[in-house]
Residue, then its C-alpha position, 0 to 999 in steps of 0.5 A: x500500500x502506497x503512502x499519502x501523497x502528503x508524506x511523499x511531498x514531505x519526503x521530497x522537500x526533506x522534511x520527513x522524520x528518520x524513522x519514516x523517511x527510511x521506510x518510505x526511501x525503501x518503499x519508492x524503490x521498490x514502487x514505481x508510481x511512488x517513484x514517479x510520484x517522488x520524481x514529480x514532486x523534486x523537478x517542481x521544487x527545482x523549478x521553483x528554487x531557479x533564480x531564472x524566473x526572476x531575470x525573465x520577469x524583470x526582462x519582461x517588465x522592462x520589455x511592457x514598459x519600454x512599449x508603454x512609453x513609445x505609445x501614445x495616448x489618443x483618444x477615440x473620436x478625438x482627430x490628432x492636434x484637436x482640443x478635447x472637449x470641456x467636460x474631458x478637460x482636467x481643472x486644476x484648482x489651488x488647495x485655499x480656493x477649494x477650500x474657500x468653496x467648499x466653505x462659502x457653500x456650507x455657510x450658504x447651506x446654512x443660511x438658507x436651510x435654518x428657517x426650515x428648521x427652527x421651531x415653530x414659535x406659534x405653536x410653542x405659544x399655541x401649546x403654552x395657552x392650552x395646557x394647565x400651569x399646575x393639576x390641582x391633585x395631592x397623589x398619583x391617584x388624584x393625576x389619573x383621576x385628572x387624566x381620565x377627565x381630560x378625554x384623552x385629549x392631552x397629549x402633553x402633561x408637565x407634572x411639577x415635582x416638589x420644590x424640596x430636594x427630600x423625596x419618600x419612599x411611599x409603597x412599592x414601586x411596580x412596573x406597568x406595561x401599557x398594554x396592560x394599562x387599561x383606565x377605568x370608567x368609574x375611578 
């Protein structure tokens, strides 16, 4: 039985340990396709460790580079000594112009987009007349109380907290979902 190709690679390259490397020496002289197999593998590793291929690369690169040089670039529709047209032209502009454009741009872009972003003040006044300074309630009890009256018709509420920095723990906090949340008609 032949060994794995992998084990006759390593042989090959001479990284196999001794006490294969024997067995496998004394097995590819007895097997010709491990032979073959072994002489395959030491020509390809000569080929590659031959310093010939990096003098024919150089060679050709000089060769492609020395072709590119004695063309010349002549655009397609474009007859010989005629000017290109303004859109194939290139601009060539100092860095402080083009920085000075990009500048008066952004400053104009915020000049003229401000109004569409400020607020409204109208409304802010309109939402200012509507809503109540202060609920007149003790406890949360009496804020959903005051909430159910409104008929749903708040969508704002500024509750004022205490003017005192000392707040009470009253009862135990609980978490309420609004889906769970469901007012009741007669509280």
């Amino acid at each position: 039985m032949c060994p794995d190709r992998q084990i006759v690679s390593l042989f090959a390259d001479g990284e196999l340990p001794s006490p294969w490397r024997e067995k496998l020496l004394a097995h590819a002289d007895a097997c010709p396709s491990c032979t073959t197999l072994l002489s395959n593998y030491r020509s390809v590793s000569a080929a590659l460790a031959r310093p010939a291929a990096d003098e024919a690369m150089e060679a050709a690169k000089a060769r492609v580079w020395r072709e590119l040089s004695a063309v010349r670039v002549v655009r397609p529709g474009i007859a010989a000594g005629r000017s290109t047209s303004v859109w194939h032209r290139s601009l060539v502009l100092p860095w402080p112009a083009a920085v000075a454009a990009v500048l008066v741009v952004a400053i104009a872009a915020a000049f003229i987009g401000a109004p569409a972003f400020a607020p409204n003040d109208r409304a802010i006044a309109r939402l200012g007349s509507d809503v109540q300074p202060v609920v007149p309630v003790a406890d949360m009890d009496g804020v959903l109380r005051y909430l159910e009256s409104q008929e749903s018709s708040a969508d704002i509420l500024i509750i004022r907290l205490p003017d005192s920095k000392d707040f009470l723990q009253s009862g135990e906090p609980a978490l309420v979902r609004a889906a769970d949340y469901v007012r009741s008609v007669g509280r």
